[in-house]
N, C-alpha and C positions, 0 to 999 in steps of 0.2 A: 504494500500500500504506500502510495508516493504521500511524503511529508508533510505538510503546511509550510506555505514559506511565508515572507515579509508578507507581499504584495497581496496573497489572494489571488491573484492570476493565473492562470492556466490556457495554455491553448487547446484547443478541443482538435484534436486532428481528424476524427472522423470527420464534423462537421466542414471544417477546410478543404478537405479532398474532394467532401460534396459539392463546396462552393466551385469547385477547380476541373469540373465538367463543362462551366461557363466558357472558363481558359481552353480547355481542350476542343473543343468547338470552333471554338474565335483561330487558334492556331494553326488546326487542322486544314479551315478553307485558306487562309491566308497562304500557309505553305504551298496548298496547289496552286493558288494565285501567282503569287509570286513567282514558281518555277517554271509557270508554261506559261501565263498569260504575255510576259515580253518576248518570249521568241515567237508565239502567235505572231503581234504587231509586227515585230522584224520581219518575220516571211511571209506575212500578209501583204505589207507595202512593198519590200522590196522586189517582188514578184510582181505588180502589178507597175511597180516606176520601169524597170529595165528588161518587164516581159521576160523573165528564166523561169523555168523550172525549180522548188527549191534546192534538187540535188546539185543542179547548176549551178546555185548562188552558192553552195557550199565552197566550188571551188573558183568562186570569180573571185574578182578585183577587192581584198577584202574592203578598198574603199566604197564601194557599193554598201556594204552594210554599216558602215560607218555613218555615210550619209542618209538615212535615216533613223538614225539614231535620236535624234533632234523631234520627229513626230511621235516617236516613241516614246520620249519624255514628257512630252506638254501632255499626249492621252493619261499615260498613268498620273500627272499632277494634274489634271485637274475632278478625276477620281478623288484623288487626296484633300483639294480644294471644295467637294463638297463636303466631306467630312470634318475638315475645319469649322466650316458655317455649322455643322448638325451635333457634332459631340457635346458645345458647350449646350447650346438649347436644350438638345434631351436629357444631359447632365442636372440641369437645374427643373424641368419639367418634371424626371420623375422624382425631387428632391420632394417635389410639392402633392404628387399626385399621394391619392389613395382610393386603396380598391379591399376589395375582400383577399384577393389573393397576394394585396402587399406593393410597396409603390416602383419596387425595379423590374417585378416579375413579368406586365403585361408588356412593356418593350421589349423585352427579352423573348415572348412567345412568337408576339407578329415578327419583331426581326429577324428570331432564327428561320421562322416556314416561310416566308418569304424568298429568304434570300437562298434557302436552303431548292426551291421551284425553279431559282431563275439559274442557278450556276450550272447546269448540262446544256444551259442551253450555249453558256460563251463557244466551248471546242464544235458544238454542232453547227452556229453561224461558222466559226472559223473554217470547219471544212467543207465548204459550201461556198466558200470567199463571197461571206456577208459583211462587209465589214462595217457599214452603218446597223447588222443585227447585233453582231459581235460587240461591239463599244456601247449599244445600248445594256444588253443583258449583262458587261460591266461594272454599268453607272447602278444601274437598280441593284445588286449585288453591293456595292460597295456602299452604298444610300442605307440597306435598311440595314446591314452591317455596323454601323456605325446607330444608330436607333436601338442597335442589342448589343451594344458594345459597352458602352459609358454608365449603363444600369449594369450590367454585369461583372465589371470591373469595381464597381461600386459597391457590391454587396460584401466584398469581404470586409472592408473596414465598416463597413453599416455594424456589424455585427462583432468585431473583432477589437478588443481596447488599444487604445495607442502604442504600448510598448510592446504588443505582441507582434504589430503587424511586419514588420520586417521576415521573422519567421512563418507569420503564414502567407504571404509572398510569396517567397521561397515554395513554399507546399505546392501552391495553388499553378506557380508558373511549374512546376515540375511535371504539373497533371497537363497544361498547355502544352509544354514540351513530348508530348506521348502522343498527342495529336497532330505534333509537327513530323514526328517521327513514324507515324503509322502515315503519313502522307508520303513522307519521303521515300519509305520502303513500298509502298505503292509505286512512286512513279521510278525506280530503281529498274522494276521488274517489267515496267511497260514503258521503257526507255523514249523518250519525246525523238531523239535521233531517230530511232527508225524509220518513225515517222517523218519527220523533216525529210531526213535522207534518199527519202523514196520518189519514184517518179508521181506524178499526179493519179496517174491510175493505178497505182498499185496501194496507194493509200489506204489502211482501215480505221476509218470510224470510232472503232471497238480501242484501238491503241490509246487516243487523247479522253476518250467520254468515259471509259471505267475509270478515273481519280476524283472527273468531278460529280460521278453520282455518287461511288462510296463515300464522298466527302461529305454531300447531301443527307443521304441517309444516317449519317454516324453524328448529322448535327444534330437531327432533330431529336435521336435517340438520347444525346444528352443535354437537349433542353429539357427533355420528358424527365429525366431522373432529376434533373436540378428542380425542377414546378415538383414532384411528389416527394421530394426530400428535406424539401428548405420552405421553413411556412415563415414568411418575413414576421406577417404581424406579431406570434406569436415570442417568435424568435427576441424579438425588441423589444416587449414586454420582462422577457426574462432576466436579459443582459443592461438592464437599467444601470444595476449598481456597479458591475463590473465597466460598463463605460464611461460612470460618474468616477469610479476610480484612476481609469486609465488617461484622463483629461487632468486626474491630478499629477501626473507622471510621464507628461508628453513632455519630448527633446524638444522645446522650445524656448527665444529670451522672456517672451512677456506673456503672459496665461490670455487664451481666446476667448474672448466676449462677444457675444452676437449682437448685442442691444449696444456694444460702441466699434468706431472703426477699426481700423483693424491697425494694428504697431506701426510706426516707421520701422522699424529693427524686423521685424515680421516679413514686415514686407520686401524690406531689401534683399530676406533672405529668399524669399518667395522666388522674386525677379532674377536673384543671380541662378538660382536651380534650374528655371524658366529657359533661359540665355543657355546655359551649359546643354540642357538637355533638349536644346534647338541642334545645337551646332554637333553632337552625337548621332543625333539620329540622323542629320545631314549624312554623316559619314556612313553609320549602320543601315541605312537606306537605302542608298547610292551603289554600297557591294550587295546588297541582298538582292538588288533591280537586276544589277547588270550581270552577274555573277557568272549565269546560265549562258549567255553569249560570250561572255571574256573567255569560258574553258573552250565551247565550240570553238569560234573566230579569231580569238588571238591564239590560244594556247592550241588550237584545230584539237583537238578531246573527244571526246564521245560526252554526253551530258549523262552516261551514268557517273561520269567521275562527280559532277554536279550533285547528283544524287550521296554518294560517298563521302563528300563535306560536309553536306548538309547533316549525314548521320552521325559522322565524329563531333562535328559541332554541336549537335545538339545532345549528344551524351556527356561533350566536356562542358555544357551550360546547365545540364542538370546537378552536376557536379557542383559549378559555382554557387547554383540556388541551394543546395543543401547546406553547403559553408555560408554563406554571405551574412544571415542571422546569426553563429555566431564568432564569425570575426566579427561585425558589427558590434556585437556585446563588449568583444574585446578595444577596439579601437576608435570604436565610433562610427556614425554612415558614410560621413564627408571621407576620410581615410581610406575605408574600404570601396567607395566609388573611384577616389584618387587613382586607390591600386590596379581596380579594372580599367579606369582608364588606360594606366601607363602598361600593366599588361598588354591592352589591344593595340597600344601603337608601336610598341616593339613588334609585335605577330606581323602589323602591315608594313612598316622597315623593311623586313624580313623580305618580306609579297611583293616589293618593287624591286628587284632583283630577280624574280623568280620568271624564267620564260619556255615556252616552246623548248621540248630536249626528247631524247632518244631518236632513236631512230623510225622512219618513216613505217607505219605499221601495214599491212598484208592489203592488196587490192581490197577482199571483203571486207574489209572495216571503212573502207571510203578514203583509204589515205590520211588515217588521225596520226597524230603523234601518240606517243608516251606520255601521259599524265604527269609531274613532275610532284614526286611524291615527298619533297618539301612542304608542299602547300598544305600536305594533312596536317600535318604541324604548325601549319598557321591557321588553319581552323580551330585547334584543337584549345591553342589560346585565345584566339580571340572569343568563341566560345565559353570559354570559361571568366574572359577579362568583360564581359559585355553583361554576365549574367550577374557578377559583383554589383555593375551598374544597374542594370532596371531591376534588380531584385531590394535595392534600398533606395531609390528615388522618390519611386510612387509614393510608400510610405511617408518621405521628407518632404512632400505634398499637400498629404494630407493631414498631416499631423497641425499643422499651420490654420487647421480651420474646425469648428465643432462639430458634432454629428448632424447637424440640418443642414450643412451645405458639404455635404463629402460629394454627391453629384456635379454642384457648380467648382469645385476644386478640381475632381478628376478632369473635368470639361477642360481646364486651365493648361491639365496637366499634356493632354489627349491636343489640345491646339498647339503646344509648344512642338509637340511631335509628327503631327500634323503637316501645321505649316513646313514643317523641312522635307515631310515627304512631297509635299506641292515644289517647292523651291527645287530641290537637289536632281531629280530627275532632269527636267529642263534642261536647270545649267548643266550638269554634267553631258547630258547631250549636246548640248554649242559645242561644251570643249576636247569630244570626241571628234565632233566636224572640222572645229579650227583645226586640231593638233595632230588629226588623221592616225592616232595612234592610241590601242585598248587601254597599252601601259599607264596611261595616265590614268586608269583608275584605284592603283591605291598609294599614288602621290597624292590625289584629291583627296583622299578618306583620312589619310594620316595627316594631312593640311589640315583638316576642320577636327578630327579629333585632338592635335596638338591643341588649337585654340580652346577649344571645350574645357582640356583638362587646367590650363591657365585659369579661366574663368571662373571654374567652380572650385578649383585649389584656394586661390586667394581672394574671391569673396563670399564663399559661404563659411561658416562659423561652424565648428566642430563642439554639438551638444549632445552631453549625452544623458540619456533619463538614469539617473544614479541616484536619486534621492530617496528607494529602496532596494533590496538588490533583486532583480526577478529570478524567479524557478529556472534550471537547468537541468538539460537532460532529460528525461522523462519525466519529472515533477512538471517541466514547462510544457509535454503534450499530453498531459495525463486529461482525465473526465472524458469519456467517448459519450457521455448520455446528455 
């Protein structure tokens, strides 16, 4: 039987893991998103500018696919541009709503089935060369995405005390991370290359639509277990005093009042998080977009290798998320963010160096190179240096506000990340066109994560809730009821 400690505290980890079917959902689309939806666009447009085949484009002018490059970024920002406008609104919308079933639950219903109806339909316009169906059934995917995003992400601290949340963060993105990972090991095995690779008629169907129906399917299945396992109203009723405690014990300079404004000191520290964690996800965005073309087109790869980073990576980010709560205990957020930072910009140092190597491989493989198997090792860090970072951010977010605006906070939180995925695609597109060259992508990434890590080194403040000491160990995940 775990002890009683100072605090009274406990994280409930079943309850957390339940929450963390939200994450696994939100991950799982995003991951196919993100790994096929830009080579879609690439070989959708460059097929229709210079009239090839895509096997063709494989081995043309690699400045051909450079050149659009640029269209390819404005489509994915301005996806990203409508969800800057919608995070904050639904943030603060369902901060206010109430229903029987609780005020994050009903965005979270219609968002998942929604989006969850509209995503088979992207690879079905794509091979069909729809491309006004294809960027519609996008926008509507990313629209109510974001509608079940910001309540969902929301719910854990709804429920969770202040000093605990770093740890169930951790959790929750762990349960994310299984959904990025059963995506990835999906498209491992239904490789998007062969698809590309192929002549127009030899195309199936059946290669690009089985990721995103199983995606479909696996979301709704866990918005169903999040609605029959997590009853808000009740839940909030319960955890009254545990979050009148955890407001007494939040890492912040001046205690949050809702009936006055909010600190200068508060807020500065607000703005400087804000600023840093623009200019990261610029970076973390920027490699996640282009990732999938840099292995084909620069590195000529097979995009199972794509698939193969994404795996390491996300097993050395689970890794981080376990640790991050408690080095955080030990050092503080601001320290163990620092670290991830300067871990990921070592990993990408590393990555600009890294190019095209072996030898030319067998006519049947289309003339790929050798994968250069340096680069697992720079997933493997960055990975792990990235999950230090969003596994104690959120948190340093939220804690800054009381439990009636933890919606319009995330909102705050969800724009700052937002807007750079509007931003970074774009630019990084111009300056794939000026500079005619893939490599500049992670000079670009380690440019904006250097600046990030300045930014958030020397203006946020390093607080740490020490005024009791909290449960460790299993005393801190102990009460499963």
């Amino acid at each position: 039987m775990a002890q009683s400690n100072p605090s009274g505290l406990k994280l409930n980890i079943k309850r957390t893991m339940l929450i963390g079917f939200a994450f696994f959902g939100i991950l799982l689309l995003w991951q196919v998103y993100d790994s096929w939806c830009p080579t879609f666009l690439t070989d959708i447009f460059a097929r229709r500018m210079y009239g090839l085949s895509s096997a063709a484009l494989k081995n043309a002018n690699p400045e051909k696919i450079l050149n659009v490059q640029w269209i390819v970024g404005i489509i994915m920002a301005c996806d990203n541009l409508a969800a800057l406008i919608l995070l904050p609104i639904f943030g603060s919308l369902s901060d206010k709503t109430k229903t029987p079933i609780g005020k994050r639950m009903p965005y979270i219903l219609v968002g998942t089935f929604v989006s969850a109806v509209a995503f088979p339909f992207i690879p079905l316009f794509f091979h069909y060369n729809k491309i006004g169906g294809m960027i519609a059934m996008m926008a509507i995917v990313l629209i109510f995405m974001m509608i079940y995003r910001n309540p969902a992400v929301s719910l854990m601290p709804d429920i969770t005390p202040k000093p605990l949340r770093a740890k169930a963060n951790g959790l929750i993105n762990i349960m994310g991370y299984f959904g990025g990972a059963f995506a990835t090991v999906l498209g491992l095995f239904l490789v998007l290359s062969k698809y590309i690779n192929a002549e127009d008629e030899a195309r199936k169907l059946w290669i690009i639509e089985i990721p995103f129906v199983v995606a479909s399917v696996l979301m709704v299945i866990s918005a169903l277990i999040l609605f029959f396992t997590i009853r808000e109203n009740k839940l909030a009723e319960e955890l009254k005093e545990d979050m009148a405690k955890g407001e007494e014990l939040a890492a912040i300079e001046n205690p949050v009042d809702d009936d006055a404004p909010m600190s200068k000191a508060n807020r500065r520290m607000l703005l400087a998080i804000l600023g840093a964690e623009f200019l990261w996800f610029m970076a973390d965005n920027a490699i996640g977009t282009y990732i999938g073309n840099y292995v084909i087109y620069h590195l000529n790869s097979s995009s199972s290798s794509t698939m193969l980073l994404t795996i390491l990576g996300g097993v050395a980010s689970v890794a981080g998320f376990a640790v991050a709560g408690i080095i955080a205990d030990k050092i503080g957020r601001k320290w163990t963010i620092s670290t991830g930072l300067g871990i990921t910009i070592a990993a990408l140092l590393v990555m600009c160096f890294v190019g095209p190597t072996g030898e030319v491989a067998a006519k049947a493989t289309h003339g790929e190179f050798t994968f250069p198997a340096l680069l697992f090792g720079v997933w493997v860090l960055k990975g792990f240096g990235m999950a230090l970072v969003h596994n104690c951010s959120f948190p340093m977010v939220v804690e800054l506000c009381s439990s009636k605006k933890i919606g319009k906070f995330t909102g705050y939180y969800y724009a700052a990340s937002m807007s750079a995925q509007t931003v970074t695609p774009v630019l990084l597109g111009f300056v794939f066109n000026a500079s005619g060259k893939w490599g500049v992508l992670p000079i670009y990434c380690t440019i904006l994560l250097v600046c990030s890590c300045a930014v958030f080194t020397l203006l946020v403040k390093n607080i740490k809730a020490n005024k009791v000491t909290n449960a460790h160990g299993l005393e801190a995940v102990g009460g499963d009821d």
